[in-house]
C-alpha positions, 0 to 999 in steps of 0.5 A: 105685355104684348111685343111689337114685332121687329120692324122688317129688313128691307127684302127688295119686294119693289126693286126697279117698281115706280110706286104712287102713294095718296095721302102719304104725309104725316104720320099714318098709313100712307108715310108708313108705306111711301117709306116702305115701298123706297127701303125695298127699292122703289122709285116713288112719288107721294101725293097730299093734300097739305103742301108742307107735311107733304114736303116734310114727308118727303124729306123724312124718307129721303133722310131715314131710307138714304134714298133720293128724295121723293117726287111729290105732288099736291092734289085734292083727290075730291077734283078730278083735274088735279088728278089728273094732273097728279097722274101725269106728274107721275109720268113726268117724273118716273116714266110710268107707274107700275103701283098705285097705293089709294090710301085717300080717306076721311073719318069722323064720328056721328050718328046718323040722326045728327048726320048732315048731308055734308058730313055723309057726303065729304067722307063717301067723296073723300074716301070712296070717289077718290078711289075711282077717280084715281083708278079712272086716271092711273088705268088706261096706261096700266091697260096699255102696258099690260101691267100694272097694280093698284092697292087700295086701303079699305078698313074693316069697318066695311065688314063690321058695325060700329057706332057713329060710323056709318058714313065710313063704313059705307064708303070702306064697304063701297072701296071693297065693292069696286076693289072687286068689280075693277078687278075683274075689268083689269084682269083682262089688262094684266092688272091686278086690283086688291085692297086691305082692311085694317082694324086699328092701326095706331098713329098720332093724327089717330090718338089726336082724333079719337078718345083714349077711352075709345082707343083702348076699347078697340085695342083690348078687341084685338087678339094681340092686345095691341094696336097694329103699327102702322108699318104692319098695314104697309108690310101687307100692301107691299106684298099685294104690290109685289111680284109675291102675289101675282094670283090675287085680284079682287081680294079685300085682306083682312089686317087684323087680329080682331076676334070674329 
């Protein structure tokens, strides 16, 4: 049997850092790396669509990091008002933000020929667009303190072919893609851009959206045997928020032990 890794002991990677997280309820990547970034010091603010796990979330970090609670916002990152008041929620409540986590995305398994254009098109709305609306909204007052760093969650669907997923896989493709070009816009601002591509991280919405016979499939791809936990993907985008990677923009890192 393969051994998880032990969970990390806080190190201080974002001591003093304003951190906003998208779709961080629940039980996902997003909560994993809201919880991550307050145990090493940040002051953060979470965002979601659905108000109550988005309240719950927050007190769940509040209780299990000791920390203050959270700010939190509801918004839909398919409306760019609301995003735009998200960011200036986020000004409100910690002054400025020095890392913004786009961890917005959407899923769902159909092949292309019983694709509907609504299906192909809430999944590139839900997953790709938002990543600019919210780099459109957090950008200008990043360019206008000379600093600041966005992670953004892509997958390495947009690298590799899966069944069913071309929707997905062309929105991850497109995140990669904008991850790459915003980069080199911000550079000129002192702003670092990055994205990391997770294979399969495991979390109950996941298990509850996806067939065991599946789930075991793209686990037994995996040179570890297993799934990452969802603490692993956080682990690498709080390095990519950090000060720890000050040479890096416009890079697409790779979360996985898939074989190639």
């Amino acid at each position: 049997m393969t051994l998880v890794p032990t969970y990390p002991e806080p190190r201080g990677l974002l001591k003093g850092k304003t951190v906003v997280v998208t779709a961080a309820a629940g039980t996902g990547i997003g909560f994993s790396v809201a919880k991550r970034a307050a145990e090493e010091g940040a002051s953060i603010l979470i965002s979601d669509f659905h108000e109550r796990r988005l309240g719950e979330a927050a007190d769940r970090i509040a209780a299990e990091v000791g920390c203050a609670r959270p700010a939190t916002f509801v918004c839909d990152v398919t409306n760019q008002d609301h995003v735009d008041a998200l960011h200036a929620a986020a000004i409100a409540a910690l002054g400025h933000v020095d890392v913004l986590i786009n961890n917005a995305g959407l899923g769902g398994e159909v092949d292309v020929v019983d694709m509907t254009d609504d299906q192909w098109s809430r999944v590139l709305d839900v997953t790709l667009n938002s990543v600019f609306r919210m780099s459109r909204a957090f950008l200008p007052a990043m360019y206008a303190r000379k600093t600041g760093v966005i992670v953004n969650n892509a997958s390495v669907l947009g690298w590799r072919a899966q069944k069913g997923q071309a929707h997905y896989a062309a929105a991850k493709a497109g995140v990669m893609a904008f991850t790459r070009c915003s980069a080199v816009e911000a550079a000129e601002h002192g702003v670092r851009i990055n994205a990391v591509a997770p294979s399969i991280a495991m979390h109950a919405f996941l298990a509850k959206v996806t067939t065991d016979d599946l789930l075991a499939e793209l686990s037994a791809r995996e040179a570890f045997g297993r799934p990452a936990e969802v603490w692993e993907v956080a682990n690498v985008m709080l390095f990519l928020a950090s000060d720890l990677s000050s040479y890096m923009t416009g890079e697409i890192v790779s979360v996985s032990s898939q074989r190639a």
